[in-house]
LOTORMAR-847829 format. One record per residue (C-alpha): residue number from 1; residue in three letters; y, x negated, z. Coordinates in pm, 1 decimal. Example, Ala and Ser with C-alpha at 12.3 -4.5 7.8 and 13.67 -1.06 7.14 Angstrom:
! LOTORMAR-847829
<site kolza="1" drenlum="ALA" y="-450.0" x="-1230.0" z="780.0"/>
<site kolza="2" drenlum="SER" y="-106.0" x="-1367.0" z="714.0"/>
//
This chain:
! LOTORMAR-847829
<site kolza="1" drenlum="UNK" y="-2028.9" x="-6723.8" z="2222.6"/>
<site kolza="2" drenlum="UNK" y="-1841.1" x="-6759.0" z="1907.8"/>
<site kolza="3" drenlum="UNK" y="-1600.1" x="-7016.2" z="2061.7"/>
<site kolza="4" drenlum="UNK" y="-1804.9" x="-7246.9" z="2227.3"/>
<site kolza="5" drenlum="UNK" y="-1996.7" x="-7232.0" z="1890.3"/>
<site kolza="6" drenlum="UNK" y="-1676.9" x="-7359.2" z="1724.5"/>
<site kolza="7" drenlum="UNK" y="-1667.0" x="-7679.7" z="1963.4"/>
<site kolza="8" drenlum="UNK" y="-1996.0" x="-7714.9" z="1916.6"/>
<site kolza="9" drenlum="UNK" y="-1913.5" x="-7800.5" z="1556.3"/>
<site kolza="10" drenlum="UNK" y="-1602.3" x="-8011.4" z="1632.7"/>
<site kolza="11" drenlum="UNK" y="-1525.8" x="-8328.1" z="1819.2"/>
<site kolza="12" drenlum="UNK" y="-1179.7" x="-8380.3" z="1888.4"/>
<site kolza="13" drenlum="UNK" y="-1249.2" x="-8738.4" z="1980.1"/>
<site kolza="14" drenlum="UNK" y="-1402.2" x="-8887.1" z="1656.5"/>
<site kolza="15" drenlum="UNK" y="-1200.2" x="-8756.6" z="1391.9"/>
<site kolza="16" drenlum="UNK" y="-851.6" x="-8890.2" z="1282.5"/>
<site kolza="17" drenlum="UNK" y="-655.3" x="-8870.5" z="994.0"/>
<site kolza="18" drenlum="UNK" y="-376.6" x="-9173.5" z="1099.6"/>
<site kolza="19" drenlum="UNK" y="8.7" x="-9038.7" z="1040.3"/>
<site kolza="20" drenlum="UNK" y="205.4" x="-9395.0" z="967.5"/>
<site kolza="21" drenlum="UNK" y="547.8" x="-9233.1" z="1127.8"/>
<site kolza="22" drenlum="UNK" y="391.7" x="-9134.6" z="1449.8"/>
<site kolza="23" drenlum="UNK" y="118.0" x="-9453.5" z="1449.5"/>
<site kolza="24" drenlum="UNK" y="504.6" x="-9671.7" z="1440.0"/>
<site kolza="25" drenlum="UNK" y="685.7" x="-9462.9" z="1671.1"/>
<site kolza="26" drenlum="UNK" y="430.2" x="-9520.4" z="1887.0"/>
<site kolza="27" drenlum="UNK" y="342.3" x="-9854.7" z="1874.8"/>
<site kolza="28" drenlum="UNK" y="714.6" x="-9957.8" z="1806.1"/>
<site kolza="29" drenlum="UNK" y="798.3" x="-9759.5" z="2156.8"/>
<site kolza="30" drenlum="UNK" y="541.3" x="-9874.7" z="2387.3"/>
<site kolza="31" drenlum="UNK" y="623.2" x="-10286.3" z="2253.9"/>
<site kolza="32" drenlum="UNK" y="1033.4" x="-10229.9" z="2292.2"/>
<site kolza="33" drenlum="UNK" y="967.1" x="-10066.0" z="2642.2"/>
<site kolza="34" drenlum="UNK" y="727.3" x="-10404.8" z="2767.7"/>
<site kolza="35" drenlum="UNK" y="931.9" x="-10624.9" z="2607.5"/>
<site kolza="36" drenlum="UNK" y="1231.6" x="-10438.0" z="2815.9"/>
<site kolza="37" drenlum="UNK" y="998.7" x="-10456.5" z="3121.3"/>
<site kolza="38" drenlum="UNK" y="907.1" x="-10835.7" z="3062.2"/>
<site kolza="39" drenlum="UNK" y="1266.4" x="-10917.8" z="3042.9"/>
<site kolza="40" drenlum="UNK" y="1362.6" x="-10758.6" z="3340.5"/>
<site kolza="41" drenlum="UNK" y="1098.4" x="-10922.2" z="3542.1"/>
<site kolza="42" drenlum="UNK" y="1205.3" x="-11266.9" z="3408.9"/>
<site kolza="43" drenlum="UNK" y="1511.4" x="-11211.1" z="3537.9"/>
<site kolza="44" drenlum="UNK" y="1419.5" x="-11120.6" z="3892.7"/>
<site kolza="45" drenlum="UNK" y="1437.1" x="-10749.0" z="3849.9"/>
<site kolza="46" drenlum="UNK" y="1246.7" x="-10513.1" z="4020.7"/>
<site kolza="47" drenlum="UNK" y="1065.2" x="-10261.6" z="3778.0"/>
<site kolza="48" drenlum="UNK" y="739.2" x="-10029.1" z="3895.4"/>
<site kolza="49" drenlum="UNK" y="473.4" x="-10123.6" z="3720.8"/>
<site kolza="50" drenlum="UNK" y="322.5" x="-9751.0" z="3708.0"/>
<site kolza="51" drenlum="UNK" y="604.2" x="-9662.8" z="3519.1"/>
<site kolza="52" drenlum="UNK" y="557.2" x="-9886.3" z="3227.3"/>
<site kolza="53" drenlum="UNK" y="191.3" x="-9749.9" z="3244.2"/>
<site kolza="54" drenlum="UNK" y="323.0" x="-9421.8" z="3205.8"/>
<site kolza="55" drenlum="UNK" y="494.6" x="-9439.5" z="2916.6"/>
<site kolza="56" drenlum="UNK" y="261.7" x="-9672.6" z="2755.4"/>
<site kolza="57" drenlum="UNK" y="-36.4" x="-9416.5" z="2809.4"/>
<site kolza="58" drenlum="UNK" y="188.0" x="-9111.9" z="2681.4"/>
<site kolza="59" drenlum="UNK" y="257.0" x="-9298.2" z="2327.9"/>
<site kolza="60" drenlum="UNK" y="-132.8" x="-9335.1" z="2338.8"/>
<site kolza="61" drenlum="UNK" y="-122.3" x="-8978.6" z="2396.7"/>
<site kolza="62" drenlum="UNK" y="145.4" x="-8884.3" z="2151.0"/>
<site kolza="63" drenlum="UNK" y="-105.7" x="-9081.7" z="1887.9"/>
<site kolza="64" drenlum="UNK" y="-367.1" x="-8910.2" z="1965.2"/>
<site kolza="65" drenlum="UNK" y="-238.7" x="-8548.6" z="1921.9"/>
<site kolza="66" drenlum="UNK" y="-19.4" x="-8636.0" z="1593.4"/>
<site kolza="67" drenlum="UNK" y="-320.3" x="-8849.1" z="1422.3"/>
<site kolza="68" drenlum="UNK" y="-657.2" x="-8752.7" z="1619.7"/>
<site kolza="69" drenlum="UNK" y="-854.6" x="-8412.6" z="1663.7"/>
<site kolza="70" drenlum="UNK" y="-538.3" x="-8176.5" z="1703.0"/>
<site kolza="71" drenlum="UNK" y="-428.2" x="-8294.4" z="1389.2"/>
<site kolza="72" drenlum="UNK" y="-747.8" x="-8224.7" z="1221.6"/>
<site kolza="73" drenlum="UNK" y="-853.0" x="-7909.8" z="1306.0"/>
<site kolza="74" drenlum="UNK" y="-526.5" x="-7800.8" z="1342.6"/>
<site kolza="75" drenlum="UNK" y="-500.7" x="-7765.2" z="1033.9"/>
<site kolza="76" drenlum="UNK" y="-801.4" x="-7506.5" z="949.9"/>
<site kolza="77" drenlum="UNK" y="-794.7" x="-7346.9" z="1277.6"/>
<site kolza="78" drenlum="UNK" y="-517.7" x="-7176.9" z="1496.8"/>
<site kolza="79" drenlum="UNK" y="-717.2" x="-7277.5" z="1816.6"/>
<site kolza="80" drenlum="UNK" y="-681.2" x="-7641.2" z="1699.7"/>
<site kolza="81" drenlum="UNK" y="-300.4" x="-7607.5" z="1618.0"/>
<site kolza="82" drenlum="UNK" y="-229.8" x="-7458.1" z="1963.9"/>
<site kolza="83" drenlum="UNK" y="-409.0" x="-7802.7" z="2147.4"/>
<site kolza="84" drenlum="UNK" y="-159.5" x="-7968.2" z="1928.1"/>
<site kolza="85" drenlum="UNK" y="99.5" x="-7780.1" z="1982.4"/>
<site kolza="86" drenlum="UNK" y="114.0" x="-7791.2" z="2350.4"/>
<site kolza="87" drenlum="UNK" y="52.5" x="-8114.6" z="2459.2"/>
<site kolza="88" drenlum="UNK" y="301.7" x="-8213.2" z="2254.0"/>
<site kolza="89" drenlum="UNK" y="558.3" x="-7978.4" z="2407.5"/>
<site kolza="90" drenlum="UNK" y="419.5" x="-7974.0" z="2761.1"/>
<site kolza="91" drenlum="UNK" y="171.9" x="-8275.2" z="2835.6"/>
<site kolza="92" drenlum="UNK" y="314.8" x="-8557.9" z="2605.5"/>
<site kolza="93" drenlum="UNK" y="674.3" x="-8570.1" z="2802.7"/>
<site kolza="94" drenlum="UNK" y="569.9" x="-8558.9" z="3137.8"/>
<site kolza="95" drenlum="UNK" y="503.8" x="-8978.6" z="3137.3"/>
<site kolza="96" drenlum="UNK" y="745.8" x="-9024.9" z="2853.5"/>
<site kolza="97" drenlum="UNK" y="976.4" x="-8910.1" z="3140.2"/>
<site kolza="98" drenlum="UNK" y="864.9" x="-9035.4" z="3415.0"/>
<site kolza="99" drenlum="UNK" y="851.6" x="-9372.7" z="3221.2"/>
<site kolza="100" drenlum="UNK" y="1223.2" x="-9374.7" z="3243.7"/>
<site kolza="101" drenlum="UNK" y="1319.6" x="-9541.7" z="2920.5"/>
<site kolza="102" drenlum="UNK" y="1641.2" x="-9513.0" z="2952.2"/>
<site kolza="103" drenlum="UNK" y="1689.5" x="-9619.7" z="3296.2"/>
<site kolza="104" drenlum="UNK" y="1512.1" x="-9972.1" z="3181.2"/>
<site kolza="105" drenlum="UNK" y="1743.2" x="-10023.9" z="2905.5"/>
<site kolza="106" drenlum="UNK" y="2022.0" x="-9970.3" z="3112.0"/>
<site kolza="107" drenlum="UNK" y="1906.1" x="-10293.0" z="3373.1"/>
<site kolza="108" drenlum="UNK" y="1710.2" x="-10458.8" z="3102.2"/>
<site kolza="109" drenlum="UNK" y="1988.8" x="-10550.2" z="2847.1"/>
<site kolza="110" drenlum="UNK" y="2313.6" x="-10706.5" z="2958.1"/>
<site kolza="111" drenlum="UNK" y="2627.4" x="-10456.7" z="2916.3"/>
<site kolza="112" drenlum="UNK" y="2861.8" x="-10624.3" z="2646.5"/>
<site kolza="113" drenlum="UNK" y="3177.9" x="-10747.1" z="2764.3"/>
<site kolza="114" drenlum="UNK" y="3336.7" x="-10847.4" z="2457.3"/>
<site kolza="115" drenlum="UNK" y="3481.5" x="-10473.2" z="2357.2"/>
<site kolza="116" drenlum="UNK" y="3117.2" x="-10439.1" z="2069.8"/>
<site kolza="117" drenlum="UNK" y="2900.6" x="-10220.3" z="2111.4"/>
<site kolza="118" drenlum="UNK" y="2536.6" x="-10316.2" z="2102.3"/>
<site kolza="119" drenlum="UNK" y="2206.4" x="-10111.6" z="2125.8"/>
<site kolza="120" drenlum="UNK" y="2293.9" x="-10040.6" z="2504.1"/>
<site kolza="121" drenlum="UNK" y="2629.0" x="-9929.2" z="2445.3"/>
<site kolza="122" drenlum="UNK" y="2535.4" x="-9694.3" z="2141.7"/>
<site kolza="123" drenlum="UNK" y="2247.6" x="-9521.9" z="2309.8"/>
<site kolza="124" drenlum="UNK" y="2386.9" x="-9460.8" z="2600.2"/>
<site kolza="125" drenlum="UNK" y="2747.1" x="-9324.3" z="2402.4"/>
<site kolza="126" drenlum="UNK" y="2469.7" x="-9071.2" z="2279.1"/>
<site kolza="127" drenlum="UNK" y="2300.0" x="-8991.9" z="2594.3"/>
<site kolza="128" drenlum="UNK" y="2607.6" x="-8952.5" z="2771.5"/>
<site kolza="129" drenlum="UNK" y="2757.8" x="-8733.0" z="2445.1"/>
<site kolza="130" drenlum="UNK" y="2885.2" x="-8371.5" z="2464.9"/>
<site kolza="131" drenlum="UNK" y="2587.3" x="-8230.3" z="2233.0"/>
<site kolza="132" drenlum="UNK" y="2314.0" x="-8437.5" z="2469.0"/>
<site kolza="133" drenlum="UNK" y="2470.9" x="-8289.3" z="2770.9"/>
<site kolza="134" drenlum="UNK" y="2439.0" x="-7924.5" z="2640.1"/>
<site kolza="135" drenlum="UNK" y="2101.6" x="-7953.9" z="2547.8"/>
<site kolza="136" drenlum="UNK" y="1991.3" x="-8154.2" z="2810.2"/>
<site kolza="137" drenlum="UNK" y="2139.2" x="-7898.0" z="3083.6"/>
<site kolza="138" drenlum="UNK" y="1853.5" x="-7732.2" z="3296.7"/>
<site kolza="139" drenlum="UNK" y="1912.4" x="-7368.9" z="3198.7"/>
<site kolza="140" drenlum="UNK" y="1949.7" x="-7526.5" z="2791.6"/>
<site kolza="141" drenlum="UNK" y="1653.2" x="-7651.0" z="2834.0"/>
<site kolza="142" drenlum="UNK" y="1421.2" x="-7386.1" z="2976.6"/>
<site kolza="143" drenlum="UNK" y="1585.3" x="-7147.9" z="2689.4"/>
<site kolza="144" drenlum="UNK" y="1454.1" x="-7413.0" z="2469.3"/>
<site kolza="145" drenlum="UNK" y="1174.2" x="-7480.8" z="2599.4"/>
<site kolza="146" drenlum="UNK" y="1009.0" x="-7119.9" z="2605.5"/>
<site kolza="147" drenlum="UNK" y="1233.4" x="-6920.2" z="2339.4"/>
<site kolza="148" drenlum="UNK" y="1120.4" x="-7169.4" z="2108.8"/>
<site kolza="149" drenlum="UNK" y="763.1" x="-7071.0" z="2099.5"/>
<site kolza="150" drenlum="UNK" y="847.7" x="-6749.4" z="2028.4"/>
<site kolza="151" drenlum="UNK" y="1092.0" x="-6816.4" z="1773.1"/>
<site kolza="152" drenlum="UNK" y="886.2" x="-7046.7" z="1558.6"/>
<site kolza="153" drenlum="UNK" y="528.0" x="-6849.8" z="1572.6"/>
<site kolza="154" drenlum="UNK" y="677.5" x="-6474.2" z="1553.5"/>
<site kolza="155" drenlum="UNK" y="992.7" x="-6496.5" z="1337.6"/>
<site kolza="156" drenlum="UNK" y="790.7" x="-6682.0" z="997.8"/>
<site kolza="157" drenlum="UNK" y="892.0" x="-7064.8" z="1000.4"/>
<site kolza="158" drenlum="UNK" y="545.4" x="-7190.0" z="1083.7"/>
<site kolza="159" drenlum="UNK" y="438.5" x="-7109.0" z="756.1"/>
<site kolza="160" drenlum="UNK" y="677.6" x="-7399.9" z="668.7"/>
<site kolza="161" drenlum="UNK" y="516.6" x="-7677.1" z="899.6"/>
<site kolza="162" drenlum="UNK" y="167.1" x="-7540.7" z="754.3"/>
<site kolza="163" drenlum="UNK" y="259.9" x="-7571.4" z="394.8"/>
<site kolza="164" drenlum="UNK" y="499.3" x="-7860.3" z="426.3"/>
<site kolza="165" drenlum="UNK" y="431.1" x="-8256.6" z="603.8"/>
<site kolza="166" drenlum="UNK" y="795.5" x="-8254.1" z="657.2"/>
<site kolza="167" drenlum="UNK" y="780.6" x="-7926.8" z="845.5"/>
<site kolza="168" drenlum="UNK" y="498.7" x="-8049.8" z="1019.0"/>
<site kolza="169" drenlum="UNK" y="698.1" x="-8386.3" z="1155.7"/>
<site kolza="170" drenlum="UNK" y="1038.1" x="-8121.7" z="1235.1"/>
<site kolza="171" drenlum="UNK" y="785.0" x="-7926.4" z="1398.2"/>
<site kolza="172" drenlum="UNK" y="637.9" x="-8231.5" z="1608.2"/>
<site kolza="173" drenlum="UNK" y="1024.2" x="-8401.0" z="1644.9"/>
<site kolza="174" drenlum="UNK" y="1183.7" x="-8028.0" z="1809.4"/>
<site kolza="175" drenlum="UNK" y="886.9" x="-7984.5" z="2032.8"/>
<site kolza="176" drenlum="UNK" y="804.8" x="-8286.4" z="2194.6"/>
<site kolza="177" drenlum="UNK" y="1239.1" x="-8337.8" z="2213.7"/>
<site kolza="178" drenlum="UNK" y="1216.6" x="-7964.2" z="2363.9"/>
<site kolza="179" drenlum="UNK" y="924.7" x="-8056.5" z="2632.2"/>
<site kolza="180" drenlum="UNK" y="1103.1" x="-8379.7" z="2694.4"/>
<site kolza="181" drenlum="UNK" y="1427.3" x="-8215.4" z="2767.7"/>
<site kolza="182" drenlum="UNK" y="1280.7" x="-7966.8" z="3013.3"/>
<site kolza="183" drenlum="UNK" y="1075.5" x="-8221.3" z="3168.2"/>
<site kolza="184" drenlum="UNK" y="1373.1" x="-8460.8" z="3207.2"/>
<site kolza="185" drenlum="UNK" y="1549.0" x="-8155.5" z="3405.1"/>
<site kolza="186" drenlum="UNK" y="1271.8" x="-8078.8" z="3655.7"/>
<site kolza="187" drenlum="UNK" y="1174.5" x="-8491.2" z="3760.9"/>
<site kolza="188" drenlum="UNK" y="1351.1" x="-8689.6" z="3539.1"/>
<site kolza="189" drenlum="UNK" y="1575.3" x="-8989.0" z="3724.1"/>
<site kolza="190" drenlum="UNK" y="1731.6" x="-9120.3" z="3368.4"/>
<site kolza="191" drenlum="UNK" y="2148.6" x="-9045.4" z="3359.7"/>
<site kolza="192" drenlum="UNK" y="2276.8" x="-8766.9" z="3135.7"/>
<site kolza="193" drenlum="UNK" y="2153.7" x="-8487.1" z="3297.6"/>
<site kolza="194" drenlum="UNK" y="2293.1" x="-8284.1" z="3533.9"/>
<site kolza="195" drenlum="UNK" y="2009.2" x="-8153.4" z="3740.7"/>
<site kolza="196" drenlum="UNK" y="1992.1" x="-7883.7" z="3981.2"/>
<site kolza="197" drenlum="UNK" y="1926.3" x="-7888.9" z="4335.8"/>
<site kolza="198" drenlum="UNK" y="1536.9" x="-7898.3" z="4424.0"/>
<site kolza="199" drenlum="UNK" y="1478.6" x="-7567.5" z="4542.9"/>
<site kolza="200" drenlum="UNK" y="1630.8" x="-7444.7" z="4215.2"/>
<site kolza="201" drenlum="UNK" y="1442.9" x="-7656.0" z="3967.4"/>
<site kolza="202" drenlum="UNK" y="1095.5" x="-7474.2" z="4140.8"/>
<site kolza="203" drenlum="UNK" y="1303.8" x="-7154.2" z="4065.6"/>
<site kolza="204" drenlum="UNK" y="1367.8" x="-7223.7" z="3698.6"/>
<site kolza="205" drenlum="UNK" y="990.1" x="-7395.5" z="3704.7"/>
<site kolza="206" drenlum="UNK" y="845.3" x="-7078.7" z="3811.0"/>
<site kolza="207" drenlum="UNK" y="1008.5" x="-6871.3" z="3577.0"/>
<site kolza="208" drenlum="UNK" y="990.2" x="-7072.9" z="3269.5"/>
<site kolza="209" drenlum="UNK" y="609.1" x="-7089.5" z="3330.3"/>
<site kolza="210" drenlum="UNK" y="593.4" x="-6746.2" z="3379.8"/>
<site kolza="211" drenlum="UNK" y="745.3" x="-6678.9" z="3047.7"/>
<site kolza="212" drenlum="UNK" y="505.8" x="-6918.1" z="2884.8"/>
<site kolza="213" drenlum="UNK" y="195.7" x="-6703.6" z="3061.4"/>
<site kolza="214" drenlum="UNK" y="344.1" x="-6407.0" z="2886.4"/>
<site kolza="215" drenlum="UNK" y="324.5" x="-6589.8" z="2600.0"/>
<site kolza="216" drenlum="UNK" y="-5.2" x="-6715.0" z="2556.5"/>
<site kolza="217" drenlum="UNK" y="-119.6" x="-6366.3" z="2684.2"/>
<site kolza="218" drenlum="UNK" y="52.2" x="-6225.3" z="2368.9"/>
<site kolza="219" drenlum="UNK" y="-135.2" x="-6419.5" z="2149.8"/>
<site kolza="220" drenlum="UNK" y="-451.2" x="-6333.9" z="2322.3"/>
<site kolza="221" drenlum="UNK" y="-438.3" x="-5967.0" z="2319.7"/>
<site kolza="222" drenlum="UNK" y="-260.3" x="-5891.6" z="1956.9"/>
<site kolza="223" drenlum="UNK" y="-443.7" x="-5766.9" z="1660.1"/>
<site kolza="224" drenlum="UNK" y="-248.4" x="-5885.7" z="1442.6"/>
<site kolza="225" drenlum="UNK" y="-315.7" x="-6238.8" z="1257.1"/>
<site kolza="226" drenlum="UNK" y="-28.7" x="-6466.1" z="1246.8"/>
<site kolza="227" drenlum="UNK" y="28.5" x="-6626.9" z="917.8"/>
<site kolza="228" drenlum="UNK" y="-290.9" x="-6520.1" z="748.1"/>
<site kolza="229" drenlum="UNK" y="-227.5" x="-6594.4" z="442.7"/>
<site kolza="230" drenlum="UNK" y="-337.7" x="-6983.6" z="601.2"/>
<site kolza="231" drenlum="UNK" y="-556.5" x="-6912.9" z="862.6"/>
<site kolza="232" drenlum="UNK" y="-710.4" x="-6655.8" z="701.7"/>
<site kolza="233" drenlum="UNK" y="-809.5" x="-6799.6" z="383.9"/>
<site kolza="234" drenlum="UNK" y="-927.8" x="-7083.9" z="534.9"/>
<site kolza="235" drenlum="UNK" y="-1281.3" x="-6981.6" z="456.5"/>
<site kolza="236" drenlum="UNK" y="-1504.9" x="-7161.8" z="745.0"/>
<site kolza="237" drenlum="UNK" y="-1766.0" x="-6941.9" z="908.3"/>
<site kolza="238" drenlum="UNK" y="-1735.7" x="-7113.9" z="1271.0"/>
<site kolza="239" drenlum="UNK" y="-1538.0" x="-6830.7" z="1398.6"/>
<site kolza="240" drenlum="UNK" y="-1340.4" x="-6512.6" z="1243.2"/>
<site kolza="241" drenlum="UNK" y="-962.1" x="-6568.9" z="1215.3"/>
<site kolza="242" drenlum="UNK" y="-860.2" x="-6314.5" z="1465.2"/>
<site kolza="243" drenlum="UNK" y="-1131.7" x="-6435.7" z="1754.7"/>
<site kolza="244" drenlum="UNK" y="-989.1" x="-6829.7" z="1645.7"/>
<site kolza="245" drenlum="UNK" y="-600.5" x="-6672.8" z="1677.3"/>
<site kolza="246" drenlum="UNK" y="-694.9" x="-6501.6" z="2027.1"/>
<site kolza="247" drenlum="UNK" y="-878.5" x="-6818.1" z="2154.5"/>
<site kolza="248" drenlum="UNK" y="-524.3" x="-7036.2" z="2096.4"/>
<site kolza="249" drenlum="UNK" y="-397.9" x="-6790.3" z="2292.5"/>
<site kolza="250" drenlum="UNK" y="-614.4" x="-6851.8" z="2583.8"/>
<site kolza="251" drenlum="UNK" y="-520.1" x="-7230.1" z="2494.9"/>
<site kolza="252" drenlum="UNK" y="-196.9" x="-7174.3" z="2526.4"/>
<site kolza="253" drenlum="UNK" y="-192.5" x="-7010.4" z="2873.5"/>
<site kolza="254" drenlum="UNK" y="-439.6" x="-7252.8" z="3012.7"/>
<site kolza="255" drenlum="UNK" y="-296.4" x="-7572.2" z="2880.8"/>
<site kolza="256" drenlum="UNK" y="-21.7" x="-7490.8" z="3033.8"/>
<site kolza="257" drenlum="UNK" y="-153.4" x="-7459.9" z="3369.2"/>
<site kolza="258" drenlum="UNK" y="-251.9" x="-7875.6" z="3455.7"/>
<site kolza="259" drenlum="UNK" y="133.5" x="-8003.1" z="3317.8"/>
<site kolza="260" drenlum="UNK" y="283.7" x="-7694.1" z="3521.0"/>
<site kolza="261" drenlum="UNK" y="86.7" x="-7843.1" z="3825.9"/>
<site kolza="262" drenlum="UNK" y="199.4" x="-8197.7" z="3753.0"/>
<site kolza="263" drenlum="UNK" y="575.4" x="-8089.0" z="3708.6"/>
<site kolza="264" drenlum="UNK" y="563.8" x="-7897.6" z="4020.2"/>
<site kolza="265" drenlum="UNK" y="403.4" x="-8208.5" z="4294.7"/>
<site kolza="266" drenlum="UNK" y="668.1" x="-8434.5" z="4132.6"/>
<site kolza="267" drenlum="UNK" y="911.8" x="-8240.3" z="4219.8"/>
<site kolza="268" drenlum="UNK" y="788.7" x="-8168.8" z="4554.6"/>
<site kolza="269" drenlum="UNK" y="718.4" x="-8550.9" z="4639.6"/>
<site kolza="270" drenlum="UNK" y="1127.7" x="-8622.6" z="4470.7"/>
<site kolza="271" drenlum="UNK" y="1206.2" x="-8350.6" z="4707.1"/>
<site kolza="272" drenlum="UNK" y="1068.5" x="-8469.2" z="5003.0"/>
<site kolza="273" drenlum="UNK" y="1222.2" x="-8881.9" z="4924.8"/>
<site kolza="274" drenlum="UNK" y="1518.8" x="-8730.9" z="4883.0"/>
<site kolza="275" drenlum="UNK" y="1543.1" x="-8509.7" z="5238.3"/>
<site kolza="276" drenlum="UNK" y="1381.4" x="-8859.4" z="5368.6"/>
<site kolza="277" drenlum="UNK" y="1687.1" x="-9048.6" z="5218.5"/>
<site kolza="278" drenlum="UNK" y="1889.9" x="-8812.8" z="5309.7"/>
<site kolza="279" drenlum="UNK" y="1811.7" x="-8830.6" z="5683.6"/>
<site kolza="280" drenlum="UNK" y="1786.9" x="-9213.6" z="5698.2"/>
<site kolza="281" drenlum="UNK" y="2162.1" x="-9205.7" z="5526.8"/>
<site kolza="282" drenlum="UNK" y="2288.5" x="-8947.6" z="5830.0"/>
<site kolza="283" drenlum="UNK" y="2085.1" x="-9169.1" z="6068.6"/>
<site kolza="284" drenlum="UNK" y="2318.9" x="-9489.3" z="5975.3"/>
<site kolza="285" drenlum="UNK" y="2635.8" x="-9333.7" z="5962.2"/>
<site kolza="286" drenlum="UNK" y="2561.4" x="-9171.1" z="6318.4"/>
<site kolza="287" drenlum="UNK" y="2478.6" x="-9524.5" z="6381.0"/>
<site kolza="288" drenlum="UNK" y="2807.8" x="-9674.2" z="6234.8"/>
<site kolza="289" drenlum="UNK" y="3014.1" x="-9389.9" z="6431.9"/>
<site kolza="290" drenlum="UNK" y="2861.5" x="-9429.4" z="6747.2"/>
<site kolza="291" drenlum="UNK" y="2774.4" x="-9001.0" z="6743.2"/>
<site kolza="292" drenlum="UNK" y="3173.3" x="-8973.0" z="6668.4"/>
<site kolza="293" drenlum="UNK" y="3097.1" x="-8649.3" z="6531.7"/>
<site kolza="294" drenlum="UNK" y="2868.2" x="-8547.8" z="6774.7"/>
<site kolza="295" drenlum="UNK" y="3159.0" x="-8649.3" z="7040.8"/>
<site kolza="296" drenlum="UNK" y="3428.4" x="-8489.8" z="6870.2"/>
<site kolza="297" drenlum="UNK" y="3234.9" x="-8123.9" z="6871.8"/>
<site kolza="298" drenlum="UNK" y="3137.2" x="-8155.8" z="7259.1"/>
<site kolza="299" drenlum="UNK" y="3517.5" x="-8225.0" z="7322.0"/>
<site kolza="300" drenlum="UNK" y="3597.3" x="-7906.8" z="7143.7"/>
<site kolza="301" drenlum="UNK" y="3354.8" x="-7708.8" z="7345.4"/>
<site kolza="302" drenlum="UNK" y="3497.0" x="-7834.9" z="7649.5"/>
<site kolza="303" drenlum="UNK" y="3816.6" x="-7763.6" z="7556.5"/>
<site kolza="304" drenlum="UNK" y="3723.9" x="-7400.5" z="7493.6"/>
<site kolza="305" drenlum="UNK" y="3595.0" x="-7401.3" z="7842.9"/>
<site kolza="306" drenlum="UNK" y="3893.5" x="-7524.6" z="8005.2"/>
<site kolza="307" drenlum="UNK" y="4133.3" x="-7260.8" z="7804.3"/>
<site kolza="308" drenlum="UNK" y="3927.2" x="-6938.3" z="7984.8"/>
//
């Protein structure tokens, strides 16, 4: 078929073309989050290892998508730019969040007691800051999140992260902030956002996803080429434009399928610590109380009894 032909002719695995920003951001992140981690350890704090994995392996992954095949290819085929595109916005943040950055911060460096205001103090003023919370809220997010897409391929500005590095990098900097956002909502345990309630965040899950399946579906069955003055002048003969543009489509929807999966069993296994917490904490106050509560509602039956 014409688009395993076009893989045949590509490997996303051997070619790079290095972006210094990302290649820093990268780097810089994953040595500030061990040296957090180290630091914490040295001074008897407890600090999962798994999560320092996490985030170290998604600024590998962040890397790889900003500097390594995606990059490449997406830049002479559609198909290529849609890898890109969504594992930065939906596989990129899922271990950048569940890395917890700025949990660590918060019991790696010593809150200033002087009245200054340090690197602790500052980033969490912003976390914590009216235009944070609003974009950080769950329904914010999801809107985000999904009208985004729609936004930036349908309305005309992609042509301006094609023709433009520095509409590239906004591009890269508002969707991997959007898919970290939305990702932060449904399992992340950093302060600053005001989650919903389990059984809601499958709700708004389900339905974001949902709207993303529509999306990619879009792509897949239109006619039309987006942005062909790029993509189709390109001028390779792996695969025609249109087939290319309908095969990011299929991308899109099916990329979207594994992080959906991930989102959802982390928030099933959060759900089911937190009905376990939960339960313990009843099972101690009970405890404490004696069953005072327990008790207390007998003795009210009985005195209904003793009124007839």
């Amino acid at each position: 078929s014409a688009a395993s032909d076009v893989y045949k002719r590509q490997n996303y695995f051997l070619q790079w073309r290095f972006d210094p920003l990302w290649v820093v951001i990268g780097v810089g992140a994953s040595v500030l989050y061990i040296m957090g981690y180290r630091e914490l350890k040295k001074r008897g704090g407890q600090w999962p290892l798994w999560r320092t994995i996490s985030w170290v392996g998604g600024m590998a992954m962040l890397i790889y998508v900003t500097c390594g095949g995606p990059m490449v290819y997406g830049r002479v085929l559609f198909s290529g730019h849609m890898i890109q595109h969504m594992l930065i916005v939906m596989l990129v943040p899922i271990p950048m969040v569940v890395g917890a950055p700025i949990t660590l911060l918060m019991r790696a460096i010593h809150p200033r007691q002087d009245g200054s205001r340090g690197v602790r103090e500052w980033i969490l003023i912003l976390v914590h800051s009216k235009y944070m919370r609003f974009w950080a809220h769950p329904i914010v997010a999801s809107i985000n999140f999904s009208g985004s897409l729609i936004v930036f391929y349908y309305s005309g500005i992609m042509w301006y992260a094609l023709k433009f590095h520095l509409g590239h990098e906004l591009m890269i900097i508002h969707f991997l902030a959007a898919g970290y956002m939305f990702a932060q909502a449904m399992i992340g345990v950093d302060p600053g956002v005001k989650r919903f309630p389990h059984a809601v965040r499958f709700v708004v899950l389900l339905v974001t996803m949902t709207f993303h399946a529509f999306f990619g579906i879009s792509i897949m069955t239109t006619e039309v080429l987006i942005e062909p003055e790029w993509y189709g002048n390109m001028g390779q003969t792996w695969i025609s434009a249109l087939d290319d543009q309908q095969l990011g489509g299929g991308i899109a929807w099916g990329i979207g399928e594994f992080p959906t999966l991930i989102l959802a069993f982390t928030a099933a296994v959060q759900w089911s610590k937190a009905s376990d917490r939960e339960a313990k904490r009843k099972d101690r106050a009970e405890a404490r109380s004696g069953d005072a509560e327990l008790r207390a509602y007998n003795e009210y039956l009985a005195s209904l009894g003793g009124k007839r």
